[in-house]
C-alpha positions, 0 to 999 in steps of 0.5 A, spaced: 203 957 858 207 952 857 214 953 859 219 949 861 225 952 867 231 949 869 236 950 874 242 947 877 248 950 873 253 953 875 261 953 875 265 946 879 272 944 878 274 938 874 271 931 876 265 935 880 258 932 879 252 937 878 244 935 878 240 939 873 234 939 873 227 941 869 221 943 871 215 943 866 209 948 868 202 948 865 202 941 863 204 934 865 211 930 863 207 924 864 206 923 856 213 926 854 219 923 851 225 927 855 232 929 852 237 933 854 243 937 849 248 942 850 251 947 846 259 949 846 261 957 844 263 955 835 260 947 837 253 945 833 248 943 839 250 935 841 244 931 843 247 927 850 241 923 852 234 921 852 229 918 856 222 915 853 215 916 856 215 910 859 222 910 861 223 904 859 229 906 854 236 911 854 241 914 850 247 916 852 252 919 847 259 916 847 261 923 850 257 922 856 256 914 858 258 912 864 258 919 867 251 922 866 244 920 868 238 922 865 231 921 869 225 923 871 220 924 877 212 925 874 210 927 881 214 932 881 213 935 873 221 935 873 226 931 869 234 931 871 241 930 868 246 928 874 252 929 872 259 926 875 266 925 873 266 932 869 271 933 864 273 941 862 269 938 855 264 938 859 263 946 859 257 948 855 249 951 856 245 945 857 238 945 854 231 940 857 227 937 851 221 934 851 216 931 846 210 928 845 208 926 838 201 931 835 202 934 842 208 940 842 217 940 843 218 944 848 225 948 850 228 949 857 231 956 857 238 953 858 243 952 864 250 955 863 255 949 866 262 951 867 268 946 869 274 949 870 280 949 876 
């Protein structure tokens, strides 16, 4: 079974960092573009950063730039989001995606991070 497990949320206070981390199980990441969204209580999900297969291009949205940094470790089957500088905006569930064109798009189960003092 294909399923991707993150880890890493929790709660810290404004200015912390935290590392999230995805790991996929019942297949490679090797071949997959990475990206990482969040979901905030009334917000539409926010698409804050992707990463291709070749790790050769990135995207960060404007709300994440400079503070988060997406990346991939294929020896470890595992993707991940440092995040420094958090903000009280930055509350959210935070969800991996990757994807691989005619092979499948798969959903971590998402990772409640919560900023607050």
């Amino acid at each position: 079974q294909r399923q991707l497990v993150e880890s890493g949320g929790g709660l810290v206070q404004p200015g912390g960092s935290l590392r999230l981390s995805c790991t996929a199980s019942g297949f490679t990441l090797d071949d997959y573009a990475i990206g990482w969204f969040r979901e905030a209580p009334g917000k539409a999900r926010e698409g804050l950063s992707c990463l291709s297969s070749s790790g050769g291009g990135t995207y960060y949205a404007d709300s994440v730039k400079g503070r988060f940094t997406i990346s991939r470790d294929n020896a470890k089957n595992t993707v991940y989001l440092e995040m420094n500088s958090l903000k009280p905006e930055d509350t959210a569930v935070y969800y991996c995606n990757v994807r691989r064109l005619f092979y499948g798009d798969y959903w971590g189960q998402g990772t409640q991070v919560t900023v607050s003092s």
